[in-house]
C-alpha positions in Angstrom: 13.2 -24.4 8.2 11.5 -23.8 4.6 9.3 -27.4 5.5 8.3 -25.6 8.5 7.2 -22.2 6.7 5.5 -24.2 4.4 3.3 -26.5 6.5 2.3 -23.6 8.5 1.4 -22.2 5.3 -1.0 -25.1 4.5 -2.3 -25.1 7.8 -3.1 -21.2 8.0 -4.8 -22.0 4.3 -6.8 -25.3 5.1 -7.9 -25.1 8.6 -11.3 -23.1 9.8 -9.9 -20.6 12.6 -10.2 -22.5 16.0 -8.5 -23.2 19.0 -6.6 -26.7 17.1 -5.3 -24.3 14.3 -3.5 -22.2 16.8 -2.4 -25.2 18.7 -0.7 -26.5 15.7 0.7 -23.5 14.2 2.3 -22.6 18.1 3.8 -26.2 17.4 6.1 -24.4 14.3 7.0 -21.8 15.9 4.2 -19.3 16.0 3.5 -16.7 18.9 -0.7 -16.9 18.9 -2.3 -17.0 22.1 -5.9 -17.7 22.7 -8.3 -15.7 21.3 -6.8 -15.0 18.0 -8.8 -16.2 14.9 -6.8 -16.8 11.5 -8.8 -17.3 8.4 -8.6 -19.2 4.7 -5.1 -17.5 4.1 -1.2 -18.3 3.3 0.6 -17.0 5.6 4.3 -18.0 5.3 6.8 -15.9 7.2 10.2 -16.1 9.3 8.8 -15.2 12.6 4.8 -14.3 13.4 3.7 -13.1 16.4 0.2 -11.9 17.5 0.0 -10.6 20.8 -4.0 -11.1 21.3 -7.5 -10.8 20.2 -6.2 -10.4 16.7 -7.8 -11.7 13.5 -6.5 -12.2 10.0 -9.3 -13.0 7.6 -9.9 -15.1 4.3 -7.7 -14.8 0.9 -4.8 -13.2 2.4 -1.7 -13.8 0.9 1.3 -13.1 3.2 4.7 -13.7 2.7 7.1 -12.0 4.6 9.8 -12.0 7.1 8.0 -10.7 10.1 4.4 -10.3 11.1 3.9 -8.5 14.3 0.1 -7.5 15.5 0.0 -5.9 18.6 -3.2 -6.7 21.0 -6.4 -6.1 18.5 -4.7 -5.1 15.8 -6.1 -6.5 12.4 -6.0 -7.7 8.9 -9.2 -8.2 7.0 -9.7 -9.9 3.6 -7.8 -10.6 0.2 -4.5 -8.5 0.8 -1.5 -9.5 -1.0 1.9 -8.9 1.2 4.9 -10.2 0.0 9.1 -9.2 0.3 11.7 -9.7 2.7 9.7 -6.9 5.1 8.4 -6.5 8.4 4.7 -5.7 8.9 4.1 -4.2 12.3 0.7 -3.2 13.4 0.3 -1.7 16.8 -2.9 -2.0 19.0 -6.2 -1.5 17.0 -4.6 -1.0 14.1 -5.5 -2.5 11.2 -5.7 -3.3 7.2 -9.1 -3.6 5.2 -9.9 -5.2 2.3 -7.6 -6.2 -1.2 -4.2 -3.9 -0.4 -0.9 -4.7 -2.2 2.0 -4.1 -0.7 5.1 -5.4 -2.2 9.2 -5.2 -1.4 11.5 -6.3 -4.0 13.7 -9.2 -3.0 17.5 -8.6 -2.1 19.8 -7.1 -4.5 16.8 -5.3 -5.6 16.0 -4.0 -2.5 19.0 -3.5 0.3 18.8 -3.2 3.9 15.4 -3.5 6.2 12.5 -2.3 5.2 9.6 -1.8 7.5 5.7 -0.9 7.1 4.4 0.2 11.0 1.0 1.3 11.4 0.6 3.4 15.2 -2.2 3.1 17.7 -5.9 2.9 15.7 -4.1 3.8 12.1 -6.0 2.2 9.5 -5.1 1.3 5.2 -8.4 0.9 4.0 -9.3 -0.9 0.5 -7.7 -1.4 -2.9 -4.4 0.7 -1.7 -0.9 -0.1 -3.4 2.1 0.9 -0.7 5.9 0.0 -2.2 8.0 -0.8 0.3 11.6 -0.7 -1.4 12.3 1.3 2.1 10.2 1.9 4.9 7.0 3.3 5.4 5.0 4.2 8.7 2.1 5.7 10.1 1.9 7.6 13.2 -1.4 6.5 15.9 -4.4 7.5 14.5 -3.7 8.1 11.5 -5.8 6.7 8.0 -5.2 5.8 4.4 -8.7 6.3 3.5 -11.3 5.6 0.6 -9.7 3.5 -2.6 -7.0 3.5 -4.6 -4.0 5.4 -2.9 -0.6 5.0 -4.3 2.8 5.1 -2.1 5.9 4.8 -3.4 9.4 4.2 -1.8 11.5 4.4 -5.3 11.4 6.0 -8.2 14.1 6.3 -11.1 15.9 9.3 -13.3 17.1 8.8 -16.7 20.3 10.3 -18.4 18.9 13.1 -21.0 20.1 10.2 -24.0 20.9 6.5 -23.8 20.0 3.6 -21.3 21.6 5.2 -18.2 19.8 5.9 -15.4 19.8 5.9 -11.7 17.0 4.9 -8.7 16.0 7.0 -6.2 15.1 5.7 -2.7 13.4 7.0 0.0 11.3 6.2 3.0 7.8 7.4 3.6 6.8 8.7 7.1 3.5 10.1 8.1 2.5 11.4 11.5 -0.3 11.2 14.0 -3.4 12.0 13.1 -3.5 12.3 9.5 -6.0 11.7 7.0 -4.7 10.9 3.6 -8.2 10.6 0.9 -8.9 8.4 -1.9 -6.6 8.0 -5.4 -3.5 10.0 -3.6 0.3 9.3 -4.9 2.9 9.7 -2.3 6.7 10.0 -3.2 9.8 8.7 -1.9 11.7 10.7 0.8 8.1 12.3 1.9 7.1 13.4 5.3 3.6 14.0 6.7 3.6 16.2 9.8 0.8 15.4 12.5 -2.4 16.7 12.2 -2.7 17.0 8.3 -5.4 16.5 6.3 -4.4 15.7 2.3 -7.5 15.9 -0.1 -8.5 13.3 -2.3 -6.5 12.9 -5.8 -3.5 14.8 -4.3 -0.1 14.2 -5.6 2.3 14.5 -2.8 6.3 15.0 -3.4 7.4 17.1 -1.0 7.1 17.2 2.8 4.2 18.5 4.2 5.3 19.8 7.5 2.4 22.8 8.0 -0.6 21.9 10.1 -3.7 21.8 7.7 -5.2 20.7 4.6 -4.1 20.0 1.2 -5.7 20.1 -1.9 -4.3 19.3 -5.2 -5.2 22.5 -7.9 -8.9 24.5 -7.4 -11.1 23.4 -9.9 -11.9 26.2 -12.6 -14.6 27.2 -14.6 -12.9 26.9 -19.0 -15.3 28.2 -21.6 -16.0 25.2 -24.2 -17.6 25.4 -27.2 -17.8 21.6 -28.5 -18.2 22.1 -32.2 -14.4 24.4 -32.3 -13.3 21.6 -29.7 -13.7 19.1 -32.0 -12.3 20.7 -35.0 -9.3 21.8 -32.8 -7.6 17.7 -33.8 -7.8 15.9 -36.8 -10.6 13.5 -37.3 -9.5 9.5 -37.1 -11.6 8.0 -39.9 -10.3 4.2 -39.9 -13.2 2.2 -40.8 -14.5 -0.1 -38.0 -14.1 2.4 -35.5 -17.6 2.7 -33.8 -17.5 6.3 -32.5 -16.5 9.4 -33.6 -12.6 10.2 -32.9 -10.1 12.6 -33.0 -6.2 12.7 -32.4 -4.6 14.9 -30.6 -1.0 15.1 -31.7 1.7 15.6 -28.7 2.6 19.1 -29.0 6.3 19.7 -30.0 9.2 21.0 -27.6 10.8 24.8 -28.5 
């Protein structure tokens, strides 16, 4: 079973996409009926299915336990998908450009973990999604611009020692949402239909209004730059080739 994952593999990385490509890789075990065009990538997975008209570009790197595109659904180029995870997307969905989305392998991670995107949903470039538990995307939904983090875990630390604790949680957004560039979502989030989440938001709590979503207003501070450099301590190491101060973490009550 682990020869046939990996000469698939070779094949999805060494042939051009054509008709022979698919021909071979329905000969291990793959669902691709005509139509489909697979590019340059490693693609090594437990079960793949691709229901028609779908295309996976060049420089992908995929290794998972299920891949499941629905009819014209879509991955484009240089995305890195890796963990014992599904990765479902429904018709005309797709995933752009140099995303990461990662699942830690068993005994880090437990149970099935799933990342679904609905009808016409779309991740866009340079996004980072954690998949430790599920995440999924209601139809028309998109993870726009760059740089959007989501995580599924995060951890809390006793108050002294090494102690600690991780939290899991899945990550659902609904239809019709537009999430904007360089957002962080948290585990155990919700995203109800219809919401619109401005760019550079940090999101960890559930979002269940109708509406948009800003993170704080910009403001207007007085600055006067000679006191705001005298407000730290000058740095004066020699080598340094610009003028520097430290500021000194302030210190608790």
């Amino acid at each position: 079973m682990h020869l046939n994952f990996s000469l698939s593999g070779l094949i999805c990385l060494f042939f051009p996409p054509c008709a022979l490509k698919n021909f071979f890789l329905r000969f291990f075990g793959w669902k691709v009926p005509s139509g489909c065009r697979i590019g340059f990538s490693w693609i090594n997975a437990r079960h793949v299915e691709l229901r028609g008209f779908n295309t996976i570009g060049h420089g992908n790197f995929i290794a998972l336990d299920t891949l499941l595109l629905h009819e014209r659904s879509y991955i484009q180029h240089l995305n890195r998908a890796t963990g014992p995870l599904w990765l479902v997307l429904c018709e005309n969905a797709g995933i752009g450009n140099q995303n990461k989305i990662t699942r830690g392998p068993k005994g880090v991670s437990w149970g099935h973990a799933m990342l679904k995107l609905g009808k016409f949903s779309k991740i866009t470039v340079g996004h980072i999604i954690d998949c430790t538990r599920s995440v999924s995307f209601g139809d028309y939904s998109i993870l726009a611009g760059n740089g959007s983090q989501l995580w599924t875990h995060g951890y809390l630390h006793a108050p002294a020692g090494l102690d600690r604790f991780r939290i899991d949680g899945s990550i659902r957004v609904g239809n019709n949402v537009y999430i904007g560039s360089a957002c962080v979502l948290t585990s155990g989030v919700r995203v109800a239909d219809a919401v619109t989440i401005g760019a550079a938001s940090c999101v960890s709590r559930s979002l269940d209004r109708v509406g948009l979503y800003v993170s704080q207003p910009l403001r207007f501070v007085e600055l006067d730059y000679d006191q705001a450099a005298s407000r730290h301590p000058p740095v004066s190491i020699d080598g340094l080739v610009e003028r520097v101060v430290h500021k000194h973490i302030p210190k608790g009550p």
